[in-house]
Structures are given as C-alpha cells and as structure tokens.
N, CA and C atoms of all chains as a GROMACS GRO file, in nm:
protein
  516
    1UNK      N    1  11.688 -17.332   6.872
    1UNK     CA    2  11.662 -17.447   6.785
    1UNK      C    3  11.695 -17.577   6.860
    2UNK      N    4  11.610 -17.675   6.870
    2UNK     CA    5  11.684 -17.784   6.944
    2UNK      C    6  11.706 -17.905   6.819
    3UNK      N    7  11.808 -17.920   6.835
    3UNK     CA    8  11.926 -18.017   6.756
    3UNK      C    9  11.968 -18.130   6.813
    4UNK      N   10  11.848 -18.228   6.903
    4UNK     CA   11  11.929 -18.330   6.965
    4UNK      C   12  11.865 -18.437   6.906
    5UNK      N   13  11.806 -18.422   6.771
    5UNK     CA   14  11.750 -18.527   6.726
    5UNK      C   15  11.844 -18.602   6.587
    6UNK      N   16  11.853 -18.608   6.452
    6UNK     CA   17  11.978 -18.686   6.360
    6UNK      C   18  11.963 -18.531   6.312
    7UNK      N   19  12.020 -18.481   6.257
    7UNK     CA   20  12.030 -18.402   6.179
    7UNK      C   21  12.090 -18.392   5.997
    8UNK      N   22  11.978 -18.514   5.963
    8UNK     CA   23  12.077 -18.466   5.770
    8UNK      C   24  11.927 -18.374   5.722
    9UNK      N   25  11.857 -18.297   5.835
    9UNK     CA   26  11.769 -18.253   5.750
    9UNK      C   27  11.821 -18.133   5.672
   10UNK      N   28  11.882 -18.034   5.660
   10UNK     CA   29  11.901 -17.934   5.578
   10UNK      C   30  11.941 -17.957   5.445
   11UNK      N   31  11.987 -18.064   5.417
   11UNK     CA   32  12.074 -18.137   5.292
   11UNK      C   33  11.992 -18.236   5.243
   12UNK      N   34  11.871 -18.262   5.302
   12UNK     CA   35  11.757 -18.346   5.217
   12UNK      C   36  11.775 -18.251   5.084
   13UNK      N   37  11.771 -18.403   4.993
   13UNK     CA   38  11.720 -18.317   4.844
   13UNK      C   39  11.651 -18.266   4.826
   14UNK      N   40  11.497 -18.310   4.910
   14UNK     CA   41  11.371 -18.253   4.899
   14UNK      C   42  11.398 -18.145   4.976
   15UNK      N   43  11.410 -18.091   5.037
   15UNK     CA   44  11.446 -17.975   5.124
   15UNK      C   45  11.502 -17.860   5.034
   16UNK      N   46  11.662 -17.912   5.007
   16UNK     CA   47  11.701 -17.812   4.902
   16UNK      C   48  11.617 -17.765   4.766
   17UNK      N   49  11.524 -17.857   4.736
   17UNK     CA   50  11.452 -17.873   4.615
   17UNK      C   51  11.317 -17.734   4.655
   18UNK      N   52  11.266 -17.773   4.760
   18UNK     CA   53  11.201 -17.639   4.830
   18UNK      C   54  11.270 -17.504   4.842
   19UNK      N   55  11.380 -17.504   4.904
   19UNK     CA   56  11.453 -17.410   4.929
   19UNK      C   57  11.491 -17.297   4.801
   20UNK      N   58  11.529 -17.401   4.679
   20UNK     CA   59  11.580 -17.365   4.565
   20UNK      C   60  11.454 -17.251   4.504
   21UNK      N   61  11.348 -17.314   4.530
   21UNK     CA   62  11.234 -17.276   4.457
   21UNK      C   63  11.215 -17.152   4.560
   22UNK      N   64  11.169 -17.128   4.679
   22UNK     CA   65  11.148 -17.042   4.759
   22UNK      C   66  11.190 -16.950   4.722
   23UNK      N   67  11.361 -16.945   4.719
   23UNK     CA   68  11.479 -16.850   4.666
   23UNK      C   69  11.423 -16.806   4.492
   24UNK      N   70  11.398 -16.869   4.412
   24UNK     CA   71  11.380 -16.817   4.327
   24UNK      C   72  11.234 -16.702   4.298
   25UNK      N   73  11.117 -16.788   4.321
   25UNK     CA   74  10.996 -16.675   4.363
   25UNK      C   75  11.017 -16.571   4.458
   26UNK      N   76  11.090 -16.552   4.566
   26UNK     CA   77  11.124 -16.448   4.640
   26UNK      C   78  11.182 -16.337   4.549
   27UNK      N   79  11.270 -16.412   4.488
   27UNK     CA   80  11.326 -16.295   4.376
   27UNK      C   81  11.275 -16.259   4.267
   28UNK      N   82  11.188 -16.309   4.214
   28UNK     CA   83  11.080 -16.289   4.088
   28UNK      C   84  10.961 -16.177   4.166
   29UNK      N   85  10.898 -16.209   4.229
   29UNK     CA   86  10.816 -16.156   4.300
   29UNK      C   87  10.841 -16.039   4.417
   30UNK      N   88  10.997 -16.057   4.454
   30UNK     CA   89  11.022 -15.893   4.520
   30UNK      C   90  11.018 -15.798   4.419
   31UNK      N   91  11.118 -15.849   4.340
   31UNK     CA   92  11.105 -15.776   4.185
   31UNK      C   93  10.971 -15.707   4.155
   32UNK      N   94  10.895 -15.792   4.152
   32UNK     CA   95  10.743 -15.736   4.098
   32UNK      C   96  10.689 -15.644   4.215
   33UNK      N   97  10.717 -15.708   4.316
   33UNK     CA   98  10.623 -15.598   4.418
   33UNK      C   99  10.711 -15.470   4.376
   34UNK      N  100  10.837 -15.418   4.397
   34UNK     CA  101  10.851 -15.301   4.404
   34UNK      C  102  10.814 -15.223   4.282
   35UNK      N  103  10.808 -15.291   4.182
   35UNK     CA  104  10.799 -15.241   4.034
   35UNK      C  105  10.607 -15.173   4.055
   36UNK      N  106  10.556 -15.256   4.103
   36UNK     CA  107  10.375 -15.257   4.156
   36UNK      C  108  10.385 -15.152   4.259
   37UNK      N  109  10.451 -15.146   4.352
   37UNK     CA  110  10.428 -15.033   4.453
   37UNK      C  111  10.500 -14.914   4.404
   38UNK      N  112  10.589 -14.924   4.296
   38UNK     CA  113  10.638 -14.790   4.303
   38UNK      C  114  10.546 -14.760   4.153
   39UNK      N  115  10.446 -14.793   4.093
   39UNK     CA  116  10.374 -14.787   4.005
   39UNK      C  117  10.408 -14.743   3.872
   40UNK      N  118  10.542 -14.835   3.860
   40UNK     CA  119  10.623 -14.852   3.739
   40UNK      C  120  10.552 -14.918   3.627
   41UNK      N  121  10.595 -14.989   3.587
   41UNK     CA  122  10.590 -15.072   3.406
   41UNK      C  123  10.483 -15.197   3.439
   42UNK      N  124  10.336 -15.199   3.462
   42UNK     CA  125  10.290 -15.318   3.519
   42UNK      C  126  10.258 -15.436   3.415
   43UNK      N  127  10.326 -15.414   3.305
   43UNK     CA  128  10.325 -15.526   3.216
   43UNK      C  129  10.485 -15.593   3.288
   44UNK      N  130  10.572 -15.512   3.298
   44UNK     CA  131  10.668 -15.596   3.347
   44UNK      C  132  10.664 -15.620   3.482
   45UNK      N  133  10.569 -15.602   3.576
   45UNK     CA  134  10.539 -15.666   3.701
   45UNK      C  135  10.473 -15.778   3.668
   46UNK      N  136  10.404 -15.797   3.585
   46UNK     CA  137  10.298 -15.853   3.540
   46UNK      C  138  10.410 -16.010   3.496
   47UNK      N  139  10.486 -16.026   3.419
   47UNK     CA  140  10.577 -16.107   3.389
   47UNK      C  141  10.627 -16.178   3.500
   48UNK      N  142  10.718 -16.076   3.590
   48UNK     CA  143  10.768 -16.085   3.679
   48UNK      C  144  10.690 -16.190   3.807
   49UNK      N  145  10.548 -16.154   3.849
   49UNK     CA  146  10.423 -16.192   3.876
   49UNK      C  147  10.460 -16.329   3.823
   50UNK      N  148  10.405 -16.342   3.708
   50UNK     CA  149  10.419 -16.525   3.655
   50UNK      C  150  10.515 -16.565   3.680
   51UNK      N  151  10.634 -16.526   3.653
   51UNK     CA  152  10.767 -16.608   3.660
   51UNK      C  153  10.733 -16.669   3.878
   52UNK      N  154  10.724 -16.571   3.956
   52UNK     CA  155  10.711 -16.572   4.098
   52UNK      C  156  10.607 -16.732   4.113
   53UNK      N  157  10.565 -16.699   4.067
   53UNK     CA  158  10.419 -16.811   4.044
   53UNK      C  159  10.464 -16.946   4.029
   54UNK      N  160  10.481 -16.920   3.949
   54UNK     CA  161  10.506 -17.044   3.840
   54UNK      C  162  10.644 -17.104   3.978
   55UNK      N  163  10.756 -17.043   4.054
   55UNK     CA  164  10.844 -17.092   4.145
   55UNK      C  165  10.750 -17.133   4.274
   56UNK      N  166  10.664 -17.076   4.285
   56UNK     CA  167  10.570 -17.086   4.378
   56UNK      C  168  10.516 -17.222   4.399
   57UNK      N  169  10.470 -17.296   4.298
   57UNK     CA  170  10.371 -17.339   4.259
   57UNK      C  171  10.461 -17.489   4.256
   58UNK      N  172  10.566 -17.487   4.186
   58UNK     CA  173  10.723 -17.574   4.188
   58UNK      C  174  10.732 -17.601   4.339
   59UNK      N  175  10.764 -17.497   4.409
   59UNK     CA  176  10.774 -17.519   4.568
   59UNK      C  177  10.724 -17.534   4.683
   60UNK      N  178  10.567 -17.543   4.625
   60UNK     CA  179  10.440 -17.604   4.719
   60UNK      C  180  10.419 -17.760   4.692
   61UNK      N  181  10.470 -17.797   4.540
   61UNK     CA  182  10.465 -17.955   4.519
   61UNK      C  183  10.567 -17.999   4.552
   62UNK      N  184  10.680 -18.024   4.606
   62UNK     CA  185  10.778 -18.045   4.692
   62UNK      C  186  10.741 -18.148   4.784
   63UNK      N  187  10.719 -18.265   4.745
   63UNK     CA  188  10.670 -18.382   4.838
   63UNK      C  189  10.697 -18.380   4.982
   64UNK      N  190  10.661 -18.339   5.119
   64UNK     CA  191  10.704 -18.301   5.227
   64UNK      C  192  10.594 -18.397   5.317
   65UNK      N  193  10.476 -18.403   5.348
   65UNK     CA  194  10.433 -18.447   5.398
   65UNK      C  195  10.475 -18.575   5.471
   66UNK      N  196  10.399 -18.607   5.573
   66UNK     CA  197  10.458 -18.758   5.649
   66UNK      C  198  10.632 -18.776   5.677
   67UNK      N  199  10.701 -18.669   5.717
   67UNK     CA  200  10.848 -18.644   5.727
   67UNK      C  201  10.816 -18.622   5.866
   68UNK      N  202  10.910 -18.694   5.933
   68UNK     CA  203  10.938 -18.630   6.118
   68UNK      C  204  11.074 -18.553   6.097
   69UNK      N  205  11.038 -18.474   6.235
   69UNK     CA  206  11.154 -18.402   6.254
   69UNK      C  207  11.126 -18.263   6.209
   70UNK      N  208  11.251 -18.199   6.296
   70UNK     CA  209  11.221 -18.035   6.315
   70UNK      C  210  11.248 -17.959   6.168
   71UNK      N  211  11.334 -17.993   6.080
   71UNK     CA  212  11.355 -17.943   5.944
   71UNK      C  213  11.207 -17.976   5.871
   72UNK      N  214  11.163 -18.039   5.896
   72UNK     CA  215  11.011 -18.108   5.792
   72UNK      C  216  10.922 -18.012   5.871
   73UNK      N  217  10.898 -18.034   5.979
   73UNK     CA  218  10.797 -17.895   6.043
   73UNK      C  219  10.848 -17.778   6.011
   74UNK      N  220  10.975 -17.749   5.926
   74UNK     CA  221  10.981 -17.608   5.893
   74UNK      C  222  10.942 -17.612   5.789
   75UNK      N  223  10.948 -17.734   5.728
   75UNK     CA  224  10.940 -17.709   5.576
   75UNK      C  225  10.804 -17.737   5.566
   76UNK      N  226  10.710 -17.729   5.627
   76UNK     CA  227  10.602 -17.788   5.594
   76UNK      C  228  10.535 -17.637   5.687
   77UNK      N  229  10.570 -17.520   5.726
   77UNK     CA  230  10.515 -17.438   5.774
   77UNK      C  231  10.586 -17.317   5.702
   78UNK      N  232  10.728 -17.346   5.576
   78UNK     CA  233  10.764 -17.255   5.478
   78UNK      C  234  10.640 -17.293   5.371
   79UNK      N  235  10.565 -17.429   5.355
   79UNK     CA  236  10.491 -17.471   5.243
   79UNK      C  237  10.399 -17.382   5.255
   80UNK      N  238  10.330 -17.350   5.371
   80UNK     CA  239  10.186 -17.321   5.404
   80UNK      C  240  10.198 -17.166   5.369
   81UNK      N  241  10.375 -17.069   5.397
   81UNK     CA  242  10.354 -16.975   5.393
   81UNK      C  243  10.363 -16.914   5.212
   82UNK      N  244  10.450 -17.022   5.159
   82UNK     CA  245  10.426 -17.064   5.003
   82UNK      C  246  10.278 -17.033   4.930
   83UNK      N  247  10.231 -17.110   4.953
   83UNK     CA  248  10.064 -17.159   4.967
   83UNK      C  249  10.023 -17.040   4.958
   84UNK      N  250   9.988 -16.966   5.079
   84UNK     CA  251   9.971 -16.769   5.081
   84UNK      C  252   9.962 -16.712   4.994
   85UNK      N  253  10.125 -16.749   4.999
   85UNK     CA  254  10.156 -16.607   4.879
   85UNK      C  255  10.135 -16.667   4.710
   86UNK      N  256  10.112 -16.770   4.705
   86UNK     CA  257  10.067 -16.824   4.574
   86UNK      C  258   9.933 -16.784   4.566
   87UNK      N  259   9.825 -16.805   4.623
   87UNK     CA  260   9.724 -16.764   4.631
   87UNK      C  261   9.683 -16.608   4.593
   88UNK      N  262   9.747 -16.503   4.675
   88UNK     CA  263   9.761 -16.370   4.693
   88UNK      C  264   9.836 -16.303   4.585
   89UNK      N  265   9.952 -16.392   4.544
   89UNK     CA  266  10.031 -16.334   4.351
   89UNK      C  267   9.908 -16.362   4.261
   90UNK      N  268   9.837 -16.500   4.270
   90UNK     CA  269   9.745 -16.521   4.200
   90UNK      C  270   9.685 -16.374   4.167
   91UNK      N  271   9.618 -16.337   4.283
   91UNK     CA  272   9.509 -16.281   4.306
   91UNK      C  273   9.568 -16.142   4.196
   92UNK      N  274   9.626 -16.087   4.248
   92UNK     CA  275   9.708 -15.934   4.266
   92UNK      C  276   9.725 -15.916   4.108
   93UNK      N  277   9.808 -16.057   4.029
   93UNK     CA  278   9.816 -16.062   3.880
   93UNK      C  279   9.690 -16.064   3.808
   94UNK      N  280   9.601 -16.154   3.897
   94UNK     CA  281   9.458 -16.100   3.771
   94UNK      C  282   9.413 -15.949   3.801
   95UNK      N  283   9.451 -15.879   3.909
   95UNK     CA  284   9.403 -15.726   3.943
   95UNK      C  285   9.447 -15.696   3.833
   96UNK      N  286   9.625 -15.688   3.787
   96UNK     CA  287   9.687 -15.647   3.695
   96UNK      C  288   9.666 -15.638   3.550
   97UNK      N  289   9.616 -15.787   3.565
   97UNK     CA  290   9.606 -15.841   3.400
   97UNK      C  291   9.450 -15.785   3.348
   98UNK      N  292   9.348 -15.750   3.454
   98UNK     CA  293   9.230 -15.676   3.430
   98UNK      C  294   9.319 -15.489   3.387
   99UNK      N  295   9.382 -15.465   3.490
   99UNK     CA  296   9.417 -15.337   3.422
   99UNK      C  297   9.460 -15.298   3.294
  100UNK      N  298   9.545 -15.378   3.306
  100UNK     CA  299   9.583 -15.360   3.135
  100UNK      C  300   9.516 -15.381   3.042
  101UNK      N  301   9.415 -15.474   3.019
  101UNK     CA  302   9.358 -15.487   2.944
  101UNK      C  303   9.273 -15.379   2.906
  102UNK      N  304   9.250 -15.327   3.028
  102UNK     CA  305   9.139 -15.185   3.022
  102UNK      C  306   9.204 -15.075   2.971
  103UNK      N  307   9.319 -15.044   3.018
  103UNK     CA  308   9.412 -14.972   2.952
  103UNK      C  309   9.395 -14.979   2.805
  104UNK      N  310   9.394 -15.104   2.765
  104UNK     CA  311   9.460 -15.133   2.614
  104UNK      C  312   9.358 -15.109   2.553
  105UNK      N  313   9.232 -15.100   2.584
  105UNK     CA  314   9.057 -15.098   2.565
  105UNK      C  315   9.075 -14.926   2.501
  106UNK      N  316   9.138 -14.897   2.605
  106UNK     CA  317   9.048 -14.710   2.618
  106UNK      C  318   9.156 -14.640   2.527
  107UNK      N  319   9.330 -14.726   2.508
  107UNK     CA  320   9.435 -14.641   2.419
  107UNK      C  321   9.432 -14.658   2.276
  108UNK      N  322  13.139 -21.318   3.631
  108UNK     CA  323  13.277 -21.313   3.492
  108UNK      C  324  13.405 -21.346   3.544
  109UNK      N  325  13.505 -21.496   3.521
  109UNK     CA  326  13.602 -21.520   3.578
  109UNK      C  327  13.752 -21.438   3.508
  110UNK      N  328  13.658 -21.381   3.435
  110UNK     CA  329  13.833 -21.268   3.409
  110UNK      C  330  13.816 -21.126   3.494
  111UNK      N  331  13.706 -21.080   3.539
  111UNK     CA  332  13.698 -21.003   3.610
  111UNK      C  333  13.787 -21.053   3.762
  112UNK      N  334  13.730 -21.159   3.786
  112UNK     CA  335  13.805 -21.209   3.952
  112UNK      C  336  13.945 -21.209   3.908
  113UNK      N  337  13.995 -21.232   3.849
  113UNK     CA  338  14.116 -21.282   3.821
  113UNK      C  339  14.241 -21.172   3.769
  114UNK      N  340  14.180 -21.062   3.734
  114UNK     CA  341  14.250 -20.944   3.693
  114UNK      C  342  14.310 -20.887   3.844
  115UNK      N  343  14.458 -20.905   3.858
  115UNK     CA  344  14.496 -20.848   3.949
  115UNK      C  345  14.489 -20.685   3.959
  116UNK      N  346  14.416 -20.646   4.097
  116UNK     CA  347  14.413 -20.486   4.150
  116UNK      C  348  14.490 -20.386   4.085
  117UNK      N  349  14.639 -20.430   4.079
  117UNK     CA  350  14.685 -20.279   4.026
  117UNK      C  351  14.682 -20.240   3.863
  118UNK      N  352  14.664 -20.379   3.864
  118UNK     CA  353  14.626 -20.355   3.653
  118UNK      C  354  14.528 -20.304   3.644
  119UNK      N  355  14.409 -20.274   3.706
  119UNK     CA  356  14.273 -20.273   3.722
  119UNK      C  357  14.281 -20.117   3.755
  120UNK      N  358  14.385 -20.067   3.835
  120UNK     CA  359  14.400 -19.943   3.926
  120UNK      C  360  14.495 -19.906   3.773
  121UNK      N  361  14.604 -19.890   3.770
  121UNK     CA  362  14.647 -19.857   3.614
  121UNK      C  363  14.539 -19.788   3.512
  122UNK      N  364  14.456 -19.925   3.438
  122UNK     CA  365  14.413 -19.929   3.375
  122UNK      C  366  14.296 -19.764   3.369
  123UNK      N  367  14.228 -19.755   3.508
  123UNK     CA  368  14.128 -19.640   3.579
  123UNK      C  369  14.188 -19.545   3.508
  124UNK      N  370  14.361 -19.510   3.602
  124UNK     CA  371  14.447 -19.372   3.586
  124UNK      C  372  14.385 -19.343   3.440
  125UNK      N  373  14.438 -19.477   3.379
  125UNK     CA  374  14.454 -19.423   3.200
  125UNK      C  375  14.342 -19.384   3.154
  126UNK      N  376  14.298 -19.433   3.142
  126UNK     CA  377  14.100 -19.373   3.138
  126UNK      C  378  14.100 -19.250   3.224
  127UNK      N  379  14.128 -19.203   3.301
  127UNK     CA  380  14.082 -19.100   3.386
  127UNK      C  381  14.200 -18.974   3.301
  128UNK      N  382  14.303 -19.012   3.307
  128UNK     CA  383  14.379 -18.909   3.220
  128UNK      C  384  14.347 -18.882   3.091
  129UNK      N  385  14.329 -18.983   2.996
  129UNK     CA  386  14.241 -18.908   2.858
  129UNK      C  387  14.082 -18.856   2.886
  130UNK      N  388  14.026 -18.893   2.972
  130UNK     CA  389  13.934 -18.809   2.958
  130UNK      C  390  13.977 -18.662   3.072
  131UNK      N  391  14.114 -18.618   3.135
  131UNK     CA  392  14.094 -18.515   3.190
  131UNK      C  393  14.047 -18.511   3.317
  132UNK      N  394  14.028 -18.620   3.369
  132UNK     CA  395  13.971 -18.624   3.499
  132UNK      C  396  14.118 -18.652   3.631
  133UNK      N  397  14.094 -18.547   3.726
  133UNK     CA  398  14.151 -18.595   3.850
  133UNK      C  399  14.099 -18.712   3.948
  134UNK      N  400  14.165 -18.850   3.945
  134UNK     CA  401  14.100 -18.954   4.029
  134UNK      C  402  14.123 -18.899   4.147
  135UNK      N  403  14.182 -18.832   4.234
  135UNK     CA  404  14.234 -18.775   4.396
  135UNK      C  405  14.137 -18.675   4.416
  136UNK      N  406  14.072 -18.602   4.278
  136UNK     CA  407  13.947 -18.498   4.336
  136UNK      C  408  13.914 -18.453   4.480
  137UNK      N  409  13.851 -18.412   4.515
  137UNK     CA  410  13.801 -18.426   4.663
  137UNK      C  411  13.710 -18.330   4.648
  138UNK      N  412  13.616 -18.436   4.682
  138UNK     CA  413  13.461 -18.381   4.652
  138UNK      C  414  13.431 -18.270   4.765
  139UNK      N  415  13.331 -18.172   4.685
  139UNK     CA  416  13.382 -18.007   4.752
  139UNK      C  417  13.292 -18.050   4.944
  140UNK      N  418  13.303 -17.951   5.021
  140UNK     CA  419  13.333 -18.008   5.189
  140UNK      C  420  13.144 -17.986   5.200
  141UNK      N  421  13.055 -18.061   5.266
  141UNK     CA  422  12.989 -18.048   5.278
  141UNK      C  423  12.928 -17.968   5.379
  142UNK      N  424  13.037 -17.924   5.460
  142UNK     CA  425  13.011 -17.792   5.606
  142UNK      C  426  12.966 -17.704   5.523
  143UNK      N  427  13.061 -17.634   5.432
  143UNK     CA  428  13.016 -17.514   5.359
  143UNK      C  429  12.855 -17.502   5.322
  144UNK      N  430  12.856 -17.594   5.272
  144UNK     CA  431  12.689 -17.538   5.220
  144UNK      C  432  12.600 -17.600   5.337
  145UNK      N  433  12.598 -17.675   5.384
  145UNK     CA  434  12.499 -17.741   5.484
  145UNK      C  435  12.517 -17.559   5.569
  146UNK      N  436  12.642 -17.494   5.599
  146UNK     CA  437  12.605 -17.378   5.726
  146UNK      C  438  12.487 -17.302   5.648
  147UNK      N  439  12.511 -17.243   5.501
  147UNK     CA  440  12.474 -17.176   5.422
  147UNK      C  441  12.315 -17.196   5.452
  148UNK      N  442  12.275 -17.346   5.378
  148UNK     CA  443  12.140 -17.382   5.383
  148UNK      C  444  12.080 -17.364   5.533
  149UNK      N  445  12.146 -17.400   5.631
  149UNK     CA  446  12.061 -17.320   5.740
  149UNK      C  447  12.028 -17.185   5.777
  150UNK      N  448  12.138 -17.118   5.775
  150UNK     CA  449  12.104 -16.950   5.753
  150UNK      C  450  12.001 -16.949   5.670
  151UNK      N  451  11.998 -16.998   5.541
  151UNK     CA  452  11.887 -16.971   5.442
  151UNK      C  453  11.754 -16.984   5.493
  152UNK      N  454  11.754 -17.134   5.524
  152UNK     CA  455  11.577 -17.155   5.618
  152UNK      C  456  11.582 -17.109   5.750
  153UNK      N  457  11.668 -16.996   5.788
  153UNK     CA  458  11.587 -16.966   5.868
  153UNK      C  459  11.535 -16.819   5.859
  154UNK      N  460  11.577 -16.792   5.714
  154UNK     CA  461  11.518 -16.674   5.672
  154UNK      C  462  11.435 -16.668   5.589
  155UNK      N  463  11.428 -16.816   5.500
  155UNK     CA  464  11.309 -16.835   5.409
  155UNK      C  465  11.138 -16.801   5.460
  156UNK      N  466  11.167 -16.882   5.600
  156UNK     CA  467  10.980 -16.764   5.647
  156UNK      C  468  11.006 -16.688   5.647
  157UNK      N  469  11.070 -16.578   5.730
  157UNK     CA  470  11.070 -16.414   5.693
  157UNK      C  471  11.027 -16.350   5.590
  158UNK      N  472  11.139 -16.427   5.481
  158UNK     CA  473  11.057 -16.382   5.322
  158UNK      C  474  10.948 -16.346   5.284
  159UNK      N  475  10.882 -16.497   5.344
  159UNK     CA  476  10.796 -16.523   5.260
  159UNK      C  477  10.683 -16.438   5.326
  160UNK      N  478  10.671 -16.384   5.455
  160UNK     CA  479  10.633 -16.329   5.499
  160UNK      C  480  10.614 -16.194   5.490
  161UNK      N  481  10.734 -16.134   5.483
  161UNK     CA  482  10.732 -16.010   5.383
  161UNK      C  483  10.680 -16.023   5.274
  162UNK      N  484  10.691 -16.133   5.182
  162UNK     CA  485  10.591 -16.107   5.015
  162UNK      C  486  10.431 -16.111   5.074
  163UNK      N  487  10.382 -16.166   5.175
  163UNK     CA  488  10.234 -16.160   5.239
  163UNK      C  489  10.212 -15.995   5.275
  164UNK      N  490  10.250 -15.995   5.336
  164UNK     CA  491  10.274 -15.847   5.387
  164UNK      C  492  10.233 -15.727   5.254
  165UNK      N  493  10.331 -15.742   5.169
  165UNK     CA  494  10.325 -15.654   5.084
  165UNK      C  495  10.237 -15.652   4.967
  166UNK      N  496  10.215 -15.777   4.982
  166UNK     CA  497  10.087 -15.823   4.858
  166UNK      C  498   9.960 -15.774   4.924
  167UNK      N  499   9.957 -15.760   5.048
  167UNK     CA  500   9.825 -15.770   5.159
  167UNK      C  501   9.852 -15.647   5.118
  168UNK      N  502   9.895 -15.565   5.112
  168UNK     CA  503   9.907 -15.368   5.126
  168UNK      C  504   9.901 -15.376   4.983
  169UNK      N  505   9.904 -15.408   4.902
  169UNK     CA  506   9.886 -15.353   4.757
  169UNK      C  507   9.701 -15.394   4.740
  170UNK      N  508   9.649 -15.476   4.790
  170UNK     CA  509   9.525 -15.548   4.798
  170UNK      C  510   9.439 -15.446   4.862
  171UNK      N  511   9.515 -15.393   4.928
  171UNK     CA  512   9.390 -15.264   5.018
  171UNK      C  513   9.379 -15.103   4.913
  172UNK      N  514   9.466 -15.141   4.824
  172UNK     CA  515   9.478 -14.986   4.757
  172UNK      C  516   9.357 -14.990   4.655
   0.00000   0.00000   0.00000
C-alpha cells in the first residue's frame, strides 16, 4: 500500500458511510446465498435478497466521485464491485420471485 | 453582549460543572481514541473487495444452474 500521501482517508464519513453499507449487504446476502445454494426456504432467501439490495443500492449512492487519493480509488473500485453484485442480486431475486410464484400457481 | 465579556472565566467554568453535573455528564470525558477504529476500518477495506467478490462469484454459480 503506499501511504506517503495525507492519510484521513479511512475515517472519511463518506467512506465509513460506504463501508457501513458494504458490511451490511455482505451479510444480508451471504445469508441468502447459502440459504439458495443449499436449496433451503427460498421465500426466506428471497427477503434476505431484498434486505442485501436495498444495502446495496444505499452503498453505490455514496457520493465518491471526483475524490483524489488512494482510499477514493478503493472506494470507487469497492463501488463498481457493489454495482455487480446489485445488478446480479437483482437478477437472481427475480429468478426467485418467478419461482415461487409458480410454485404458488401449481399448490 | 457586554455581560457575556464581562463574566469572569471561572464563574463561567463553575457555572458549566453545574450544568454538566445535573444533567450527569462527565466534563473530563475523553473522547474514545481514534487509533482503535481507524486500524479496524482498514483491515475492513481491505477485505471489503474480497467480499464483494465472493458474493459475484457465487451469484455467477447459482446463474449457471
């Protein structure tokens, strides 16, 4: 890591404000994946799914842009990987939210 | 406000304590150390890509099933 530039980036509000959110969809959404891969309860992945989202979505609007410095290029290449996986929960929850419904069709 | 200038310091410092003791407050506090969490928050980002990387990962493998 090179550190010879000011360093109050880790303790930006905006930073922690990303961070906070990251931490929370990571945990909403690990949650859900294992519940989805081990082909448990997919109404409660399905929850789980939104809640992930919805932190996701909090932590991609995180005003970052036009920031110098090596903490802002992380945080602005944690955004993009944000971004991804917002896209891809998107995706995965309407797979879900089509299943069930079909489910609920045929029971 | 010339009663503000004019109120000597330790009446002023007094006056704080007393206010600070009915409401329960320590004026000497010492606001908690900012090393602690600043080490914390770096460990954190530098595992926050990883994460997030793993949730790609695993979303990408549920997408192929």
């Amino acid at each position: 890591m090179t550190s010879k530039a000011r360093s109050p980036g880790p303790a930006d509000p905006l930073l922690v404000t990303q961070k906070h959110h990251h931490r929370k969809a990571f945990e909403y959404i690990s949650k859900a994946l294992k519940i989805d891969e081990e082909d448990g309860r997919k109404d409660v992945a399905v929850e789980l799914y939104r809640k992930g989202i919805a932190e996701l979505e909090k932590g991609v609007a995180v005003q970052i842009r036009g920031q110098v410095g090596e903490p802002w290029d992380k945080a602005r290449r944690l955004q993009d990987k944000m971004m991804t996986n917002l896209v891809m929960a998107q995706d995965r929850l309407e797979v879900l939210e089509k299943m069930l419904a079909m489910n609920h069709h045929s029971s | 406000n010339s009663s503000t200038l004019t109120t000597p310091q330790g009446q002023v410092d007094s006056l704080m304590q007393e206010v600070a003791d009915e409401a329960g407050l320590d004026l000497n506090l010492d606001l908690p150390s900012a090393q602690s969490s600043a080490v914390g928050q770096s460990t954190a980002s530098a595992s926050a890509s990883g994460e997030q990387d793993e949730l790609s990962q695993r979303l990408a493998k549920l997408r192929q099933m």
